[in-house]
N, C-alpha and C positions, 0 to 999 in steps of 0.2 A: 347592481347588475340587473335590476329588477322593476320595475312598478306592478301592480296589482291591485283590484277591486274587489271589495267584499259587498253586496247587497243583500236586501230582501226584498222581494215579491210582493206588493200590494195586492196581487189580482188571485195568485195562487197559492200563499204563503211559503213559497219554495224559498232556498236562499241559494245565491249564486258566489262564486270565485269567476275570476278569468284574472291570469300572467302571463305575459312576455319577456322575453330576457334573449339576449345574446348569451347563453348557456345553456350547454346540452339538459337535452331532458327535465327542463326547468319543473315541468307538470309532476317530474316521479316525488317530488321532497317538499315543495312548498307550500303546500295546500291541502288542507285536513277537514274535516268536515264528521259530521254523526247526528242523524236527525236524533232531536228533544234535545240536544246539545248547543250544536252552533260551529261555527265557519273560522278557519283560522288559514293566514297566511306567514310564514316565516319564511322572511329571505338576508338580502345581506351577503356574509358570511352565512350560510346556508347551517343551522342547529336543529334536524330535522327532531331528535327528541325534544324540541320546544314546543313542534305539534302535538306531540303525542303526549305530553305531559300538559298540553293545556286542554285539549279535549277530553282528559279524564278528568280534569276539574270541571269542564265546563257541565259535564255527565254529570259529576257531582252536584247538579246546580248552582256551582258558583259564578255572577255576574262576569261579566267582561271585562270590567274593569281591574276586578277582585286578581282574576286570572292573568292579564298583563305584569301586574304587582308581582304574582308571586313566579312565574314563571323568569323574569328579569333579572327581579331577583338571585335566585337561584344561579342563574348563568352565569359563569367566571370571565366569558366571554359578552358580557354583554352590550361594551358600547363598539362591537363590530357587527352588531345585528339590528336586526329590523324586523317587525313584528306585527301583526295585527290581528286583532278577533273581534268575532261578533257572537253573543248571545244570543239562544233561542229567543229572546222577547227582542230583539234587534238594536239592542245596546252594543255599541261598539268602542274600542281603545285601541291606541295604537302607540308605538316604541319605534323611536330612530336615535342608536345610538351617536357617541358624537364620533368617533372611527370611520362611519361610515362615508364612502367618496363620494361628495358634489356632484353634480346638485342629491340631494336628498332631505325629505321629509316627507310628511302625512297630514292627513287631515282626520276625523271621526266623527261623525253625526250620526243620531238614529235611524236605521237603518240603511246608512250608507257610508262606505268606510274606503278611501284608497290611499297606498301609500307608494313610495319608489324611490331609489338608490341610483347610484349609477348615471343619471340620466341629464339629457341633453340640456335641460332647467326645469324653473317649477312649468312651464305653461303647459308639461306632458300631464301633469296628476290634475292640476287646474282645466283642461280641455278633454279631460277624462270624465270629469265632475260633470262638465258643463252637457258634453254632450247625453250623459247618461242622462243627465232632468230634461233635456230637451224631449228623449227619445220615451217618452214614458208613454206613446200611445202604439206602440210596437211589442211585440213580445221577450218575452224575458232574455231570453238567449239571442237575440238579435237585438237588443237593447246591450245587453253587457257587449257585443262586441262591437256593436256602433263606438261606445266609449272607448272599446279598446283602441279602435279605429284611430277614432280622433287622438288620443296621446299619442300615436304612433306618428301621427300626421303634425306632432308638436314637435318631434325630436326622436321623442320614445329612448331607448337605452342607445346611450350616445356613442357605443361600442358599435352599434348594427341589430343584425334579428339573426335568431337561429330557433327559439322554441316557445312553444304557448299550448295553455290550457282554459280548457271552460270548464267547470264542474257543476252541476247542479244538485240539491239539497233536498231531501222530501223528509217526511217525519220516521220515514224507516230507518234503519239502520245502514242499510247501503247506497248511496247514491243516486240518485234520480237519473243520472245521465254525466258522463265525463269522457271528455275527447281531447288529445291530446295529439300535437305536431313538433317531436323531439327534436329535430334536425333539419329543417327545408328555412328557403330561401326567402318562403313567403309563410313564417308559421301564421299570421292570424289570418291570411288569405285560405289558407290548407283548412284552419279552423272555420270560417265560412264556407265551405266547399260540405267538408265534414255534418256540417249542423243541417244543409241542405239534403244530405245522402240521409242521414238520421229518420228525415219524418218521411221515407217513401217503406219504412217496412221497422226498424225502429222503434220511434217513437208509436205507432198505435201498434205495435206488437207487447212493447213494454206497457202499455195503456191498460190494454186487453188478458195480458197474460201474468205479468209481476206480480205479487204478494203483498198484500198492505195488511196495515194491523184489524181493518173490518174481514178482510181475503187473505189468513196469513199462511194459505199452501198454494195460494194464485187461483190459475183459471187455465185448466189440459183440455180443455172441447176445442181442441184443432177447428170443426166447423165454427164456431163463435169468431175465437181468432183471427182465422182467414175472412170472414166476414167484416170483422170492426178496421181491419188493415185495408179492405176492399174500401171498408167506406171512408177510414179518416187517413189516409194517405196523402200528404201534403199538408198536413195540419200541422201547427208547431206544438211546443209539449205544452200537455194540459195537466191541470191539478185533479181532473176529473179520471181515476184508472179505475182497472176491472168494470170495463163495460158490458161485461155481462150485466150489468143492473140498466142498461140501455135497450132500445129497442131494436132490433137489428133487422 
């Protein structure tokens, strides 16, 4: 009912998710993430404790692969699911059981990972592939939904659209950035719309203001803030936050 992409960031070490799916809320269950951890997608037959049991391993340090094993494992359920994760160092594995509905499978390479069920044939995860390496002189979040683009533009989930998620990854503990289109007609069109509203206040607010492990209570000088929003407003997300170390 699903495809989805796991990467990382050459440019900023961030790691990204984006899912589409004719299924409500696709974004609330399928997609797990924890910076110094790593990226996971479970879909299928939807086992959301297969996130959250593989991200505590991943915490653990245990590789990607390691983590597929044992997380599969475990599942009683598990040639009705589908599976994939990436390692902090951008090792990735991926699981398609054999219950799962045509077309379906995956691929995994170092740092880039997508898989999908459900869907119209392979040329949706194949022109997912292709167009993400095409797009590699674009930024990260307009890179992962160019790919989305294009599988969409293959077939995409051969049901229809109803929802999609973008997530992005940073070394903190919470989330760089995640948008989500539960229900609409045009989820990855809502999700570019979304990713555009982001960098007018947003993204150089979260730049300026969030808490990093060098800044871990942020940055309250409302003046500063208003300042770095003033000036990076329309920038897409950068690896570069707490611009107070900037010159403003």
């Amino acid at each position: 009912m699903t495809w989805s992409i796991l990467a990382k960031d050459p440019d900023t070490g961030y790691f990204g998710i984006a899912v589409a799916s004719k299924f409500f809320a696709v974004g609330s269950h399928c997609p797990w993430s924890q910076g110094g951890a790593g990226i996971i997608s479970t879909q299928a037959l939807i086992n959301p404790l297969l996130g959250h049991r593989g991200i505590e391993l991943l915490g653990d340090g245990q590789d990607a692969a390691t983590v597929l094993d044992t997380v599969i494992s475990e599942d009683e359920g598990r040639l009705d699911r589908q599976f994939q994760v990436m390692d902090w160092q951008g090792k990735s594995a991926a699981y398609t059981g054999q219950k799962c509905i045509d077309w379906c499978g995956h691929f995994s390479h170092d740092n880039l990972s997508i898989a999908g069920n459900m869907l119209s044939g392979s040329a949706v995860i194949e022109e997912t592939a292709k167009a993400y390496k095409d797009a590699s002189d674009t930024d990260f979040v307009n890179r992962l939904l160019i790919a989305m683009e294009a599988g969409e533009a293959a077939g995409g989930d051969k049901r229809g659209k109803q929802a999609a998620v973008i997530l992005i990854q940073g070394p903190e503990p919470y989330a760089r950035m995640s948008l989500r289109a539960d229900d609409h007609e045009d989820p990855l069109g809502e999700l570019r719309r979304l990713a555009e509203v982001a960098k007018e206040r947003f993204i150089p607010y979260s730049d300026a203001a969030f808490p990093t492990t060098e800044h871990p209570y942020g940055i309250s000088d409302r003046e500063i803030i208003n300042a770095v929003i003033d000036r990076d407003a329309g920038k897409p997300l950068s690896s570069k936050t707490n611009s107070i170390k900037k010159p403003i």
